[in-house]
Structure formats: structure tokens, C-alpha cells
LOKEFI-743599 format. One line per 4 residues: number of its first residue (from 1); their letters; for each residue x, y, z of N, C-alpha, C. Coordinates in Angstrom, 2 decimals. Example, Ala and Ser with C-alpha at 12.3 -4.5 7.8 and 13.67 -1.06 7.14 Angstrom:
1) AS) 13.19,-5.69,7.80,12.30,-4.50,7.80,13.20,-3.30,7.80 ~ 12.85,-2.25,7.08,13.67,-1.06,7.14,12.90,0.03,7.87
% end
This chain:
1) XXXX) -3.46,-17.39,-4.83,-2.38,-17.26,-5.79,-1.23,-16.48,-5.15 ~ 0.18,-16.63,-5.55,1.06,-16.62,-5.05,1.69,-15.36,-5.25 ~ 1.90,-13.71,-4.79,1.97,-12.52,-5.35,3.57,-13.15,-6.31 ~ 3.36,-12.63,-7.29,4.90,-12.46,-7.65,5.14,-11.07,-8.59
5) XXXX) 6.54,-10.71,-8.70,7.31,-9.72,-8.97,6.46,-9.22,-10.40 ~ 6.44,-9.87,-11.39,6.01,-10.02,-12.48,4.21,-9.69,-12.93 ~ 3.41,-10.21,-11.73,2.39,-9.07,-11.87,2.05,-7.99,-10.83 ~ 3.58,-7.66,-10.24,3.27,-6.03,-9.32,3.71,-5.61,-10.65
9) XXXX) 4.74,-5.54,-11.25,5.26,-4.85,-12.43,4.02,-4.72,-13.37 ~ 2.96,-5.61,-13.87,1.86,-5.37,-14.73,1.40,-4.50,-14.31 ~ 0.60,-4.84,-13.11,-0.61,-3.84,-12.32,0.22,-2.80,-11.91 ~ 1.20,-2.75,-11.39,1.82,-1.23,-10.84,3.07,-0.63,-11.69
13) XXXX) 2.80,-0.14,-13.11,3.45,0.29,-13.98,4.29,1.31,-13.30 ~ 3.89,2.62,-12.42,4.43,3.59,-11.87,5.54,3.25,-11.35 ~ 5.92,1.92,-11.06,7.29,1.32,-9.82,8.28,0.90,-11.28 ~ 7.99,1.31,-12.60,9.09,0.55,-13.43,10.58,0.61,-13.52
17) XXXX) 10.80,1.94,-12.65,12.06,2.83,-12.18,12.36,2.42,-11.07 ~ 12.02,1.50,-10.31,12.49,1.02,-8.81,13.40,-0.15,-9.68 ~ 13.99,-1.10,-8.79,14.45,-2.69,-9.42,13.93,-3.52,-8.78 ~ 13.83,-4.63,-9.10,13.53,-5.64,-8.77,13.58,-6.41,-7.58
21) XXXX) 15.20,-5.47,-7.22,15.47,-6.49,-6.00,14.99,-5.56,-4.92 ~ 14.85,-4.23,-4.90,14.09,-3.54,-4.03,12.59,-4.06,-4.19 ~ 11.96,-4.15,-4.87,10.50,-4.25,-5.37,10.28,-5.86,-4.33 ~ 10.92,-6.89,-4.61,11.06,-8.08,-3.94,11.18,-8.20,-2.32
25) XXXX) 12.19,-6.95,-2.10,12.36,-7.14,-0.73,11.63,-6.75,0.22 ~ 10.71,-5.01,-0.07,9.54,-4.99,-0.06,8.09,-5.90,0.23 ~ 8.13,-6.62,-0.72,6.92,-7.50,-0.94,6.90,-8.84,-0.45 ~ 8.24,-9.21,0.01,8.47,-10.33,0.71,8.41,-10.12,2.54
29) XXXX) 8.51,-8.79,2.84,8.12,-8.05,3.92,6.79,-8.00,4.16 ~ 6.15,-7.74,2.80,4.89,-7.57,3.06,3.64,-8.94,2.95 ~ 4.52,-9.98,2.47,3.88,-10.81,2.89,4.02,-11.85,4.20 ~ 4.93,-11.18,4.86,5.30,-11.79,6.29,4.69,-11.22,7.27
33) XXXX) 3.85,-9.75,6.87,2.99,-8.78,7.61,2.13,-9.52,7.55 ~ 0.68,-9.86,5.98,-0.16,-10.53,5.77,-0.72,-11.36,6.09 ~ -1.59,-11.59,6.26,-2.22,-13.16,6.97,-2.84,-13.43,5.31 ~ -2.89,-14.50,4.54,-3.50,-15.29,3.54,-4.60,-15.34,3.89
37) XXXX) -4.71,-16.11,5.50,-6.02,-17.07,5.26,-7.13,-15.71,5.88 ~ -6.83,-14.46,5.84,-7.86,-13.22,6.35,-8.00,-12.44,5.11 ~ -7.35,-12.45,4.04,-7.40,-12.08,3.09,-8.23,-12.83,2.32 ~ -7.54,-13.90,2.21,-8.17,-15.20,1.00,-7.99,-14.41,-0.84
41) XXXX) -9.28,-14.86,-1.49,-8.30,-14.34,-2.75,-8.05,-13.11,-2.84 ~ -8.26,-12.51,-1.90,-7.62,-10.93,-1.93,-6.21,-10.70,-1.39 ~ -5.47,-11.90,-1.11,-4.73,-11.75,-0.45,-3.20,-11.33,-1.54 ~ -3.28,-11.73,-2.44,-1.93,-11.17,-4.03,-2.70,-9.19,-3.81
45) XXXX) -3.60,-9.03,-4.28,-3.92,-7.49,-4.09,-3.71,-7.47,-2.79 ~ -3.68,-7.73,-1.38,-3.11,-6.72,-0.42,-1.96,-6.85,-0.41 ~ -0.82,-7.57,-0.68,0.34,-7.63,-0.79,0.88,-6.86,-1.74 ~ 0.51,-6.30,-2.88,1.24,-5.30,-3.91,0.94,-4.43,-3.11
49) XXXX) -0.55,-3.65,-2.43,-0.75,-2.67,-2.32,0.12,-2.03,-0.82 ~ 0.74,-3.07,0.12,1.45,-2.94,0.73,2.33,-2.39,0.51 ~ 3.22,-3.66,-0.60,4.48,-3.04,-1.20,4.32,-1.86,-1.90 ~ 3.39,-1.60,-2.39,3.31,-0.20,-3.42,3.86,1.03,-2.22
53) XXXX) 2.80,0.89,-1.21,2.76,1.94,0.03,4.20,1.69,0.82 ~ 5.18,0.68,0.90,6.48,0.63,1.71,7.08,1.34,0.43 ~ 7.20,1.26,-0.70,8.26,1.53,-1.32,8.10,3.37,-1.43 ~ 7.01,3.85,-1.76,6.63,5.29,-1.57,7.15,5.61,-0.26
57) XXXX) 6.38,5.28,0.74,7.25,5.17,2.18,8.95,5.54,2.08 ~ 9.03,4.80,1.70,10.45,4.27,1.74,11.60,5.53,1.12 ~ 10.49,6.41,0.18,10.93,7.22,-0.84,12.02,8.15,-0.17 ~ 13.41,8.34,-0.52,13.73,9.34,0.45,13.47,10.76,0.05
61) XXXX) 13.05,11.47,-1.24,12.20,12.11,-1.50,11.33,12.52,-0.58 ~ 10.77,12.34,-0.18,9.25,11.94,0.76,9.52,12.13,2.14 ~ 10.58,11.86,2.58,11.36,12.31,4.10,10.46,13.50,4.74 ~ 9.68,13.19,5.86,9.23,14.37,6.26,7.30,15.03,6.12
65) XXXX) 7.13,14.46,4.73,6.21,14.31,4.19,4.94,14.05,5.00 ~ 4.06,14.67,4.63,2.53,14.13,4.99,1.57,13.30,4.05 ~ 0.36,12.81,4.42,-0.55,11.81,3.19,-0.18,13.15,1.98 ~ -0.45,12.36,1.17,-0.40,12.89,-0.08,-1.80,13.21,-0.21
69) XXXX) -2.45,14.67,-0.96,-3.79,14.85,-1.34,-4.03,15.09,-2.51 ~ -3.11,15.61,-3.33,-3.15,15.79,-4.67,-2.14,15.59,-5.52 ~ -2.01,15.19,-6.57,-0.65,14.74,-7.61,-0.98,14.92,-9.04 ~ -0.39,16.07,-9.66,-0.31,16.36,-11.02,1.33,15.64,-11.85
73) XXXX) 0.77,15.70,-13.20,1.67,15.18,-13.89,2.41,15.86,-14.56 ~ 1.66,17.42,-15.55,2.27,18.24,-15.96,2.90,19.34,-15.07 ~ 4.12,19.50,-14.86,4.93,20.79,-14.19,4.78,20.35,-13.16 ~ 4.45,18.73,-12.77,5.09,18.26,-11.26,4.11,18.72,-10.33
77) XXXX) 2.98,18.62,-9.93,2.49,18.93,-8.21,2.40,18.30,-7.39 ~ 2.50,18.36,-6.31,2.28,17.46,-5.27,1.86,18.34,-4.17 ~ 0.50,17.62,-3.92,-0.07,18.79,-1.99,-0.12,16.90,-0.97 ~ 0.32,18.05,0.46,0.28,16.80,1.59,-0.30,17.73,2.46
81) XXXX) -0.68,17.02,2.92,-1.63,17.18,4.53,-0.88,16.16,5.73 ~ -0.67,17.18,6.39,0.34,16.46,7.54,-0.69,16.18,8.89 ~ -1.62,16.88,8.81,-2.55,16.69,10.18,-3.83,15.86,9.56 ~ -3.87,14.25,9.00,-4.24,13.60,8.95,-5.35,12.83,10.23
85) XXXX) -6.87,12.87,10.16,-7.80,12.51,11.01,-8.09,11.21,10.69 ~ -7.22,10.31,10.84,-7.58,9.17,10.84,-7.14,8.24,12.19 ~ -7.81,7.21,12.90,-7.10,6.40,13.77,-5.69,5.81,13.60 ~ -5.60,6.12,15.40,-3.85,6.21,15.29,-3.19,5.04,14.57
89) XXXX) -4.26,3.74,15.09,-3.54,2.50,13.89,-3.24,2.17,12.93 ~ -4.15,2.99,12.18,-4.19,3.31,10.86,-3.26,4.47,9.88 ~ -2.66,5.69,10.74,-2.13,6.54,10.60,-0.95,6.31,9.60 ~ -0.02,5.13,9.88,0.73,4.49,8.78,0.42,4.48,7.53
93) XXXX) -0.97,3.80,6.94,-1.32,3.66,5.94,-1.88,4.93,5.13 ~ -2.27,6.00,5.99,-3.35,6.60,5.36,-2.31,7.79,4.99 ~ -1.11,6.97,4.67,0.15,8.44,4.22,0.36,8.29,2.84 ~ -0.42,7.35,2.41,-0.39,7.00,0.56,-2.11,6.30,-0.29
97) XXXX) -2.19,6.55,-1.31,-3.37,6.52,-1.88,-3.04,5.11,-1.98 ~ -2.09,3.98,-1.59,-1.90,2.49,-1.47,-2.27,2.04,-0.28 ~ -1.70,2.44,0.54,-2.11,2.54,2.33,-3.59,2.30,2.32 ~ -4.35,3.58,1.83,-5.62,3.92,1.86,-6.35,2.87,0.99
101) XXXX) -5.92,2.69,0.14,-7.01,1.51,-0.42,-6.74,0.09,0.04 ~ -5.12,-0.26,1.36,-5.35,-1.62,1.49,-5.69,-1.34,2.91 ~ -6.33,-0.22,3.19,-7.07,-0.13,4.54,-8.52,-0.37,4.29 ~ -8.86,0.04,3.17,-10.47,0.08,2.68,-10.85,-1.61,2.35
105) XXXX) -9.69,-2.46,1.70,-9.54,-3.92,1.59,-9.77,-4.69,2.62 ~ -8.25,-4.51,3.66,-8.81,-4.76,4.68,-10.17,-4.97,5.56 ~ -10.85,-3.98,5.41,-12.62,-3.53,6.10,-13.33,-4.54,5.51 ~ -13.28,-4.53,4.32,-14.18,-5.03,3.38,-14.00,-6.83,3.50
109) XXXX) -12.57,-7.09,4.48,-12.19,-8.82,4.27,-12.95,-8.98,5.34 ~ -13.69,-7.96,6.96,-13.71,-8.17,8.32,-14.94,-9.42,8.11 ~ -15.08,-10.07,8.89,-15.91,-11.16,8.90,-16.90,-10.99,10.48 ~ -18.32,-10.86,10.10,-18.96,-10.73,11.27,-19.65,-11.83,11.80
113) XXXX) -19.82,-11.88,12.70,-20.60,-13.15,13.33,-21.94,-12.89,14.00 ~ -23.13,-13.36,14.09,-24.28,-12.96,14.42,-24.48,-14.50,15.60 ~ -24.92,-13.74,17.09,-24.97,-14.95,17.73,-26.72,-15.49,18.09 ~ -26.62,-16.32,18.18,-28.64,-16.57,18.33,-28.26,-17.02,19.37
% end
């Protein structure tokens, strides 16, 4: 199925303050990253969760910033951890709780082969 604008906006209520045409340009990025056929029907969920993680990224807020470890709602908190132990390839992703779960997706698509 084909990601579109209309269910990142369902599933990712938190982005309702971005627009559209940012949200699009994003996700049209992120499906030029994507491979479909390594995904398969997971492939609409790794594409929001991309875009979710470029647009946080993207935050200029966030300039400077490390993964995020904790986030309150009342009186605003936010803790980061800048000395992140994760592989260097991975290091990109593992700077947002979106990153991190389309790294855990990812793992979960790997396909093994057993040879006789």
C-alpha cells in the first residue's frame, strides 16, 4: 500500500502543527531511501517512521541535540544523551524514538538463509 499524507496525519497526530507540504517532502524523501520490495507490507510503516524521524531531525529547535531519553508533557521536559552506544550506521537513527523503532523494523524485515 501506497504511504500517503492522510494516514501519517492519522497515525502521527503529534506532526498536526507541521504542513503538509513539509510533511510530503519529507516522506517523498523517505520513500526514495526505502526499498518496498525489503520491507514488503511493512513498507507504508517504515516510511512514516522515517519521515516522523527527518522531520524531528529537521527540528531547528533540536540543533545540537542528542537522542532524546525522556519527554514530559506537563512544564515541558526533555533529557538527551549525546554519547549514544550504538553502531556508527545506525547512529542517525538512534537520535529519535522514530529512528529507533524503524531500526528495530528494519531487523525484524532481515531475511536469513540456511545453506544444506
Amino acid at each position: 500500500m501506497e504511504p500517503t499524507l492522510e494516514e501519517f496525519r492519522d497515525v502521527f497526530s503529534e506532526f498536526s502543527t507541521i504542513s503538509d507540504g513539509r510533511i510530503n517532502y519529507f516522506m517523498n524523501q523517505a520513500k526514495k531511501e526505502i526499498s518496498e520490495a525489503y520491507f514488503l507490507e511493512s513498507y507504508s510503516h517504515a516510511v512514516y517512521l522515517v519521515t516522523a524521524h527527518t522531520l524531528i531531525i529537521n527540528d531547528p529547535s533540536r540543533a545540537g541535540k542528542g537522542t532524546v531519553t525522556s519527554e514530559s508533557a506537563g512544564d515541558l521536559s526533555v533529557g538527551y544523551n549525546a554519547n549514544t552506544a550504538v553502531e556508527e550506521k545506525n547512529l542517525y537513527y538512534s537520535q529519535t524514538q522514530y529512528g529507533m523503532q524503524f531500526l528495530q523494523l528494519q531487523k525484524s524485515c532481515i531475511i536469513t538463509m540456511n545453506v544444506i
